[in-house]
N, CA, C and O of each residue as an XYZ file, in Angstrom:
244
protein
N     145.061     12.210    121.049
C     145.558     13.297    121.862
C     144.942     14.641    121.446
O     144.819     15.588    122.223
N     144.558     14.651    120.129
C     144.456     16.333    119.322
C     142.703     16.281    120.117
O     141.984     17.269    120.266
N     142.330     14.720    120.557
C     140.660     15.007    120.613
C     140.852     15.219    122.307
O     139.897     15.880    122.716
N     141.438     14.996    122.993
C     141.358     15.599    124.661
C     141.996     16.878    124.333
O     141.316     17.561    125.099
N     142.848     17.792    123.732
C     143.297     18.630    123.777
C     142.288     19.957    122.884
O     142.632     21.137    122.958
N     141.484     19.669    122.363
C     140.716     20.355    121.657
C     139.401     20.710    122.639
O     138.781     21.754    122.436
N     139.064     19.922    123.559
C     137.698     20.562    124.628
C     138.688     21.983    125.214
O     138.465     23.177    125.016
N     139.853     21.322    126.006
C     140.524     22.455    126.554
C     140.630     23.908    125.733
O     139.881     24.846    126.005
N     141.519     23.965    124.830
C     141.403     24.708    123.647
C     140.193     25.253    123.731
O     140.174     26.361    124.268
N     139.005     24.746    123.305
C     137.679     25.665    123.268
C     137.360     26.509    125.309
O     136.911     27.607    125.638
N     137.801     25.465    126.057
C     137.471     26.084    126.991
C     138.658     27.505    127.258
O     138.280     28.641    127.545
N     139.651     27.223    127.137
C     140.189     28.667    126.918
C     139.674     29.809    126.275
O     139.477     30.968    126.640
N     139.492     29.137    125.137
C     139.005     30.511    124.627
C     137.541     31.240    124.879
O     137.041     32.365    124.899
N     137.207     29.921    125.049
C     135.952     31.118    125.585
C     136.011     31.852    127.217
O     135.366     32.847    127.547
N     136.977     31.055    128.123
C     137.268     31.768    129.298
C     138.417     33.399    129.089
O     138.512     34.415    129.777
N     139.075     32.972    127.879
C     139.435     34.123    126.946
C     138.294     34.994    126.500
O     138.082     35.945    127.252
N     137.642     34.908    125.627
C     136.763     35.241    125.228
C     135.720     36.564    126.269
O     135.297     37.653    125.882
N     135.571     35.876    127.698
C     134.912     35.770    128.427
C     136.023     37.262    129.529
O     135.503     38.231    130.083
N     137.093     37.028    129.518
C     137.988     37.956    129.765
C     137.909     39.471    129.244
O     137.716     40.513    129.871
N     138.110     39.250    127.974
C     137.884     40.156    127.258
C     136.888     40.713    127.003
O     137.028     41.550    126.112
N     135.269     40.560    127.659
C     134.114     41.265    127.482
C     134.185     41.923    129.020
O     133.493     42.879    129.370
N     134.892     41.418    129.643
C     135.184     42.071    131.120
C     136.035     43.314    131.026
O     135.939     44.230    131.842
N     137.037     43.320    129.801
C     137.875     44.232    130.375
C     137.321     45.339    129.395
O     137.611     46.513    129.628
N     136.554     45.021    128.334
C     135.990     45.928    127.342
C     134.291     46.678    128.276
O     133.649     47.659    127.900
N     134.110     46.128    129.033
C     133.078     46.074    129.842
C     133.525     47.299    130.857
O     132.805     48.282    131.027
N     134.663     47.139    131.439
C     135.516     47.878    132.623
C     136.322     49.022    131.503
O     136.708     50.040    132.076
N     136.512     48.982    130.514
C     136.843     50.373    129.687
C     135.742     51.206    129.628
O     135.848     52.412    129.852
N     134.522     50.587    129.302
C     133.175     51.067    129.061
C     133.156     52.116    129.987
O     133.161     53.340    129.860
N     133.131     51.275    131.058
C     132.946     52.346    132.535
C     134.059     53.268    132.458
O     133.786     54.454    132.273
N     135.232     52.928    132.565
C     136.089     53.933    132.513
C     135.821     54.998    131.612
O     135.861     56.095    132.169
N     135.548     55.027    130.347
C     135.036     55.914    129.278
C     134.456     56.969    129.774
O     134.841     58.138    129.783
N     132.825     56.148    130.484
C     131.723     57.023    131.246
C     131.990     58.160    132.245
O     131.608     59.303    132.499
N     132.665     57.427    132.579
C     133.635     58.141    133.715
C     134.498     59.528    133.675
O     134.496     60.520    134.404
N     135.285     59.143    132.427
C     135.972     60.172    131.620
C     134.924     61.032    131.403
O     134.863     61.923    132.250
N     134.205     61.058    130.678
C     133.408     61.659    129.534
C     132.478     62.419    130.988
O     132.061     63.550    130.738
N     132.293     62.111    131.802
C     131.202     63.173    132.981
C     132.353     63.818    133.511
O     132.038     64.871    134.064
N     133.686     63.552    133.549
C     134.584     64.235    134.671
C     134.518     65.505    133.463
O     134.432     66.710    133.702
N     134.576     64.951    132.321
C     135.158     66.334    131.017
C     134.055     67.166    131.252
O     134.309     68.368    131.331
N     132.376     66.654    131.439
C     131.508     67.474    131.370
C     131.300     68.569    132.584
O     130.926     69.741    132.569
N     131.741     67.595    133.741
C     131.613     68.904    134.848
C     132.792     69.432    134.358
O     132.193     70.449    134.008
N     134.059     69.685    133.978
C     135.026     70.684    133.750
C     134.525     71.743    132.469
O     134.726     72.942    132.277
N     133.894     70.860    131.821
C     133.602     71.839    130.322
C     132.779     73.067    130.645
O     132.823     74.236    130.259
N     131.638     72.066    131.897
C     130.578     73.525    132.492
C     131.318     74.559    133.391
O     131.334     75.788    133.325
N     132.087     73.469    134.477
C     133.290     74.785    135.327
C     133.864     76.108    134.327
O     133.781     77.301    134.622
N     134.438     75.551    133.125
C     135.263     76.345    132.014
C     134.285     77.496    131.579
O     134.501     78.707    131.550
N     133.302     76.888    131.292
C     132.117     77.760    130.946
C     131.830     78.832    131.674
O     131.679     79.961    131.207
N     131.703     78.391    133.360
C     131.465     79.289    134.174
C     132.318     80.511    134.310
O     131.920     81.673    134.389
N     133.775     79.996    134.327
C     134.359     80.992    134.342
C     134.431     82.137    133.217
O     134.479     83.326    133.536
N     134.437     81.711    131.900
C     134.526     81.908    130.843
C     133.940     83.359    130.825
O     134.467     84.448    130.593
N     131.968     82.790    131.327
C     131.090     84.126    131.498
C     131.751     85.466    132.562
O     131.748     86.696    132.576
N     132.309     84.275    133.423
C     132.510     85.536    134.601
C     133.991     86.462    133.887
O     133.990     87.691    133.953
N     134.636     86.054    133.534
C     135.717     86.502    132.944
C     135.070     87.621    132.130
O     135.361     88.813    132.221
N     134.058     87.025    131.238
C     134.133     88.193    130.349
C     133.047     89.134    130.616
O     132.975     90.256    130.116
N     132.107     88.561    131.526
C     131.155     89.595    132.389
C     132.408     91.157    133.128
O     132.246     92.375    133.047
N     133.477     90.392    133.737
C     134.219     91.125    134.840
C     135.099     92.238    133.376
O     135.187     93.464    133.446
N     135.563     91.498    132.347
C     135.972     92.384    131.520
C     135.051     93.361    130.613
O     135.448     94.269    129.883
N     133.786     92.962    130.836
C     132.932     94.208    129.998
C     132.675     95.200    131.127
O     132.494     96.365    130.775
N     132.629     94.901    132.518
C     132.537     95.973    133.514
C     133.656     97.006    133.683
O     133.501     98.211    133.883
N     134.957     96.251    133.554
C     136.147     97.126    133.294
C     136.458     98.152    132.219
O     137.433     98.900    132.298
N     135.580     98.160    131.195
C     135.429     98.576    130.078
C     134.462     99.253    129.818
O     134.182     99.458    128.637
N     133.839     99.681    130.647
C     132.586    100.169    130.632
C     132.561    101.429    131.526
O     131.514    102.060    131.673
């Protein structure tokens, strides 16, 4: 019985196995994803940042 139940066993796990490079695969992307949404906001932030302090050295001036 332990020798028919042991192919299964391996086939799980590697359909396990096989799961789990999918969902580490689909974080990956998600990551990428993250990480460009932060970059267009970091440059937006930036933008303003200049204009802010462009508009406050004119006030001051």
């Amino acid at each position: 019985m332990a020798e028919i139940s042991k192919p299964l066993d391996q086939e799980r796990l590697r359909l396990t196995l096989e799961q789990l490079q999918i969902t580490l695969d689909q974080l990956h992307i998600k990551l990428e994803q993250i990480i460009q949404i932060n970059l267009v906001r970091y440059s937006l932030l930036e933008e303003r940042i200049k204009k802010l302090e462009s508009w406050q050295s004119d006030r001051t001036s």
